[in-house]
C-alpha positions in Angstrom: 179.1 172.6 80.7 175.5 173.3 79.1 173.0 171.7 81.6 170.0 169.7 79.9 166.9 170.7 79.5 164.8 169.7 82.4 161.7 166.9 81.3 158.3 168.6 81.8 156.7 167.6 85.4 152.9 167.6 85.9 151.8 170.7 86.8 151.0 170.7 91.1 147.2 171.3 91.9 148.0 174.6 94.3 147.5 177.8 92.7 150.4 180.2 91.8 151.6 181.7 94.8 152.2 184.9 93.3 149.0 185.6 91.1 146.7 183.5 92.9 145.0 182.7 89.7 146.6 180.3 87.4 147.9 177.0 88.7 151.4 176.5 89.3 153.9 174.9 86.9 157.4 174.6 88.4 159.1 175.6 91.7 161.5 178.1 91.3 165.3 176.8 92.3 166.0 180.4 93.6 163.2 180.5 96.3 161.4 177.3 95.7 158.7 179.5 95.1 155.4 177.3 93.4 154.5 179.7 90.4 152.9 179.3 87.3 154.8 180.2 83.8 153.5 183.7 82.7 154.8 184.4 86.3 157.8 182.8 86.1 158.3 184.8 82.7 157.7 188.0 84.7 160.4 187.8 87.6 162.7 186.2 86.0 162.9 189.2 83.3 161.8 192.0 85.7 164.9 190.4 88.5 167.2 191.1 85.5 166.3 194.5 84.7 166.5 195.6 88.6 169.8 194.3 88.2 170.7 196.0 85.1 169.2 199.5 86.7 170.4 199.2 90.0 174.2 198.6 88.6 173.6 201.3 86.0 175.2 198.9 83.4 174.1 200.3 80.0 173.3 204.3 79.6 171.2 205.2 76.3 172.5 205.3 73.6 175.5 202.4 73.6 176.1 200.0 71.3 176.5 196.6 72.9 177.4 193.4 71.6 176.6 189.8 73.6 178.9 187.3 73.5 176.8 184.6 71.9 178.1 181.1 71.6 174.8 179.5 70.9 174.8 178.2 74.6 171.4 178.6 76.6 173.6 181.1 78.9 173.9 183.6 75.5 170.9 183.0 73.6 168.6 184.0 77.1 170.7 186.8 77.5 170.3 187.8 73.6 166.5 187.6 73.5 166.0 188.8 77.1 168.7 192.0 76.5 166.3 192.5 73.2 162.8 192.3 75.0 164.1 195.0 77.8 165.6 197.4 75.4 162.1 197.4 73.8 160.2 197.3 76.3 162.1 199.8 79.0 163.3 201.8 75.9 167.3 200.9 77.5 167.8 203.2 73.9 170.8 200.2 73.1 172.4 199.0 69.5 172.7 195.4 70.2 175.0 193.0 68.1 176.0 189.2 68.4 179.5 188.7 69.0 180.8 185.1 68.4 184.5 183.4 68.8 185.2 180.3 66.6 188.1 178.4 68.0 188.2 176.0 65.5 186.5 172.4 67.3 185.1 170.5 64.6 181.9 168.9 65.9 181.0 171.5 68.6 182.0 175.1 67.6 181.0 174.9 64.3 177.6 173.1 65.1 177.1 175.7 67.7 177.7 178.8 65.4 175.0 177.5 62.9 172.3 178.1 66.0 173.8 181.7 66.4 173.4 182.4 62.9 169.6 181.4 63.6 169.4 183.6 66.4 170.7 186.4 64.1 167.7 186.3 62.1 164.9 185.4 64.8 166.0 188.4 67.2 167.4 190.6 64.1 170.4 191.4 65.9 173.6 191.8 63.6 175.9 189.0 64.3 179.8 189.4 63.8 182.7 186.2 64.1 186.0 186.1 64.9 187.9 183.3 64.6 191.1 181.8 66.4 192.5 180.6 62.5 192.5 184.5 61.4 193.6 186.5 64.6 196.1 183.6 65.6 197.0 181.0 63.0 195.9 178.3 64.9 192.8 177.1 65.7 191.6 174.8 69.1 191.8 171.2 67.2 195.7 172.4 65.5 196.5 173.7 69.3 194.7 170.5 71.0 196.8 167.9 68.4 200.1 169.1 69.6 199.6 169.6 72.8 196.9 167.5 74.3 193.8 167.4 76.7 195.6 168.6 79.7 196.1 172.3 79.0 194.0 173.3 75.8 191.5 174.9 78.2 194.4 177.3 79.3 195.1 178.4 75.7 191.2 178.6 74.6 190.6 180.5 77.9 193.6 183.1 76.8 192.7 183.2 73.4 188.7 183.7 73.7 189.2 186.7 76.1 191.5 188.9 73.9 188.9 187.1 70.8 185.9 188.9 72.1 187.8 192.4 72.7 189.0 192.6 69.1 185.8 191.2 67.7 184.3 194.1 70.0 186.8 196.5 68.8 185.5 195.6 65.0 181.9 196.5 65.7 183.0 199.7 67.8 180.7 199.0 70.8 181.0 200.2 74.0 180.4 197.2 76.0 180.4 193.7 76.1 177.6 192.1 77.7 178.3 188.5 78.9 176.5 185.1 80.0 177.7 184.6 83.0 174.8 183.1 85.6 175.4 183.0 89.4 176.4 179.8 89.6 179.3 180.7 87.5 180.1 183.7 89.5 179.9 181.3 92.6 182.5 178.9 91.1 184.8 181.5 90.2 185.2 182.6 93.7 185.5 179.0 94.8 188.2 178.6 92.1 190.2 181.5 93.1 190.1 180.8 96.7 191.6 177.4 95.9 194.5 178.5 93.7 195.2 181.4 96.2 194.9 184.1 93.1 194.7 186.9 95.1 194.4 189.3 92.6 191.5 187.6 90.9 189.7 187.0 93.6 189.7 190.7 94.7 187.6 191.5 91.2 185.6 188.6 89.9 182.8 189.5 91.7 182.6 193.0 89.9 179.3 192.9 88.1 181.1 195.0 85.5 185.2 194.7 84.7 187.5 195.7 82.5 186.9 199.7 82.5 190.3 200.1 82.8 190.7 197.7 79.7 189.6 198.1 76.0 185.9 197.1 76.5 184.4 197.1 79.8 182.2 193.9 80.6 179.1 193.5 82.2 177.2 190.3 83.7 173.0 191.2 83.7 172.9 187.4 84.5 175.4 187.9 87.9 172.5 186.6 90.0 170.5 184.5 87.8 170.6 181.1 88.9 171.7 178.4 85.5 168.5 176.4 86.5 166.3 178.9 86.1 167.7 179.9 82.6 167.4 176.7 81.7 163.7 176.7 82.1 162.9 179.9 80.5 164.8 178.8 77.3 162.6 175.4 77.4 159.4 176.9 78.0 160.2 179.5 75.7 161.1 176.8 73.1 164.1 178.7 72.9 166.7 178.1 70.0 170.4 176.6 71.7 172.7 174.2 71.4 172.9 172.2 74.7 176.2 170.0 73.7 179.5 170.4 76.1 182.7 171.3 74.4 184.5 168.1 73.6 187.8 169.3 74.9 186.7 169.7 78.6 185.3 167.0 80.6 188.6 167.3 82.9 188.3 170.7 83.3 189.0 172.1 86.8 185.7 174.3 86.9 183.9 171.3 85.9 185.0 169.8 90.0 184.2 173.5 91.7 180.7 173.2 89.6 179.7 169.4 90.9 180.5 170.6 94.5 178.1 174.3 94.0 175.6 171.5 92.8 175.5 170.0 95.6 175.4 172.6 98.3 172.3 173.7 95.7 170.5 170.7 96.7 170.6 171.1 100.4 170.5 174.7 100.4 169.2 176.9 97.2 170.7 180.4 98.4 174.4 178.3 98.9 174.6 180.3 95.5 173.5 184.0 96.1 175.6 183.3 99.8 179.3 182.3 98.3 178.7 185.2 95.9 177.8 187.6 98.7 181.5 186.4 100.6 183.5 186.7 97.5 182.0 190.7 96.8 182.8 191.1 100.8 186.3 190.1 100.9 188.7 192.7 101.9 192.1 192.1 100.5 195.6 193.0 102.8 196.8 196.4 101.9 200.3 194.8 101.9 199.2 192.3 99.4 201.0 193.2 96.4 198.4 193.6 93.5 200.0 193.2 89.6 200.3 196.6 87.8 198.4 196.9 84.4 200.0 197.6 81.3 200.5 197.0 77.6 201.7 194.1 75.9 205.1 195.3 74.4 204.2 193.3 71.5 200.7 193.1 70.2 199.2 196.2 72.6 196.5 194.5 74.8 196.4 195.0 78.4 198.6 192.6 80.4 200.8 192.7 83.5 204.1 191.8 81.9 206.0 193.0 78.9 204.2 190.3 76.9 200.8 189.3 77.4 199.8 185.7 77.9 198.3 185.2 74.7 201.5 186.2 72.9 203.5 184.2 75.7 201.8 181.2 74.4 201.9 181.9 70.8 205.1 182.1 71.2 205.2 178.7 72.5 203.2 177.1 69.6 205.4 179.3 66.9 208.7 177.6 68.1 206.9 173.9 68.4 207.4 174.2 72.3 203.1 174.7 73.2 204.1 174.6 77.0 206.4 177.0 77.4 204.1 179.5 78.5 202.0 176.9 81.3 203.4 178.1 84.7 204.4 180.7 86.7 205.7 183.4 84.9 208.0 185.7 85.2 207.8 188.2 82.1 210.9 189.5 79.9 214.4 190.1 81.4 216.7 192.7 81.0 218.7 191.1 77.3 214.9 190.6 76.1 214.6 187.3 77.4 211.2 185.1 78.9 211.4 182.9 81.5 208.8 180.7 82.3 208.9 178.7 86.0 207.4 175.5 84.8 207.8 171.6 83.5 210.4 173.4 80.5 212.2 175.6 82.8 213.2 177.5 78.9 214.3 180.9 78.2 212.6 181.8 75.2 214.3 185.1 73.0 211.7 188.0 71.7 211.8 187.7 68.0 210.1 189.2 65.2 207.8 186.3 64.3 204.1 186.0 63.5 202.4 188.4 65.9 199.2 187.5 67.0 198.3 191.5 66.0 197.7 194.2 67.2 194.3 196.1 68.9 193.3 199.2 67.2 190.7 201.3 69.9 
């Protein structure tokens, strides 16, 4: 959910706290800190490049593309990313790297801002698209199924979206959007659907090295307020409009309540983050084993992966059949799925959903 941008307040009489010299403009959300903008501009960049050193997340030389949905989350990170490698000579290639999954009204409004931001920070921009990599795009997929579980197919579907459009430009990273209040909902989230193995990782400010393209979050800290008001008072070009498809979202109930621990207490954010990178999990938890999809060759835990699980699904005309618990392919080839279908579902040679070539 893209927050709006804030209205303009009057600037406070006091002077800047941190220059002494210019009079303050806004209070920080992070520290509540009275600062004036060319300040503001300063830590919030210099905050992100600490973050980026201290995690050693690029080395020179990489090429790394930005997942770039035209949200204020990717078009920060695309201009900030650009002004560091410049500036701290980071020695990166950087490329835009945007999913269309095919919502008429949103996706393809949205993609026409990222186009902009191709030219204004001259980064080369590539698309994927749910309609070539799948056959289906997110309005098909929402017409036969409904509201109540697109957000599990797009979710599916975007991830392994962004590693194939990755794999096309050959980078060696993907650098994503994700702020801390999104990191701090994600821990909530796990903790309330008792994913065990999630919650053991989704702190990592980097993932997927054992994967096709390792990620990386320079934003893992960065509070969504405060991007908010350096794409406004940067004037900015982003497209502020939620996706039409997710006002019932279960995030969207995890992200009210961080909201409103924000209000009594800012560093509620920075503090559920610091519990989810300190939990220990039980040595006798049993952790899934990664693999390869037996079918299309991304990473997955099962001898299908869930993006083919729910092709599948959408193939035969049966789009839940892969919602549930799941407990992979039997011995005669066979899926069963623990949900409202209870079906067993044969492996056939149908459309694949392709396959990943690293």
């Amino acid at each position: 959910m893209e927050e709006a941008a804030p209205k303009p307040k009057r600037a406070v009489s006091s002077l800047c706290c941190l220059c002494n010299n210019r009079k303050a403009a806004l209070k920080r959300p992070k520290t509540l800190q009275q600062i004036c903008r060319e300040c503001f501009y300063e830590v919030f960049e210099e905050e992100i490049h600490q973050v980026i050193v201290k995690n050693q997340l690029f080395r020179p030389g990489e090429r790394i593309a930005v997942g770039a949905s035209g949200g204020k989350d990717s078009t920060v990170l695309a201009y900030v990313l650009s002004e560091l490698n410049q500036r701290h000579n980071y020695g990166l290639d950087l490329f835009l790297l945007s999913v269309d999954e095919g919502i008429t009204g949103y996706r393809d409004d949205s993609l026409e801002t990222v186009k902009r931001n191709e030219i204004q920070y001259g980064l080369p921009l590539q698309i994927v698209s749910y309609k070539d990599l799948y056959g289906w795009t997110m309005d098909e997929i929402v017409k036969m199924i409904g509201l109540k579980n697109n957000c599990t197919f797009c979710g599916v579907f975007r991830r392994q979206a962004l590693d194939r459009g990755a794999a096309l430009l050959k980078v060696d990273k993907l650098a994503t959007g994700h702020n801390a209040d999104d990191m701090a909902e994600t821990v909530l989230l796990n903790i309330l659907r008792g994913d065990i193995a999630r919650l053991s990782r989704c702190t990592a400010i980097i993932t997927g090295e054992d994967g096709p393209i390792p990620r990386c979050k320079p934003f893992k800290y960065t509070y969504e307020k405060e991007i908010v008001m350096y794409a406004y008072f940067k004037k900015l070009d982003y497209f502020s409009t939620e996706c039409i498809y997710s006002p019932n979202a279960y995030r969207g109930f995890a992200r009210e309540f961080i909201k409103d621990l924000e209000r009594i207490r800012p560093r509620a954010i920075l503090d559920i983050i610091k519990s989810g990178e300190d939990f220990r999990i039980s040595t006798s938890t049993k952790m899934p084993e990664q693999g390869t999809c037996e079918r299309c060759g991304y990473i997955s835990s099962q001898k299908w992966c869930k993006a083919c699980v729910l092709l599948e699904g959408l193939n035969r005309g049966l789009p839940k059949l892969g919602i549930g618990r799941s407990r992979g392919l039997d011995s005669e080839g066979k899926r069963e799925t623990i949900g409202s279908n209870n079906v067993h579902t044969r492996s056939i040679e149908s459309k694949q959903c392709g396959s990943l070539d690293f």
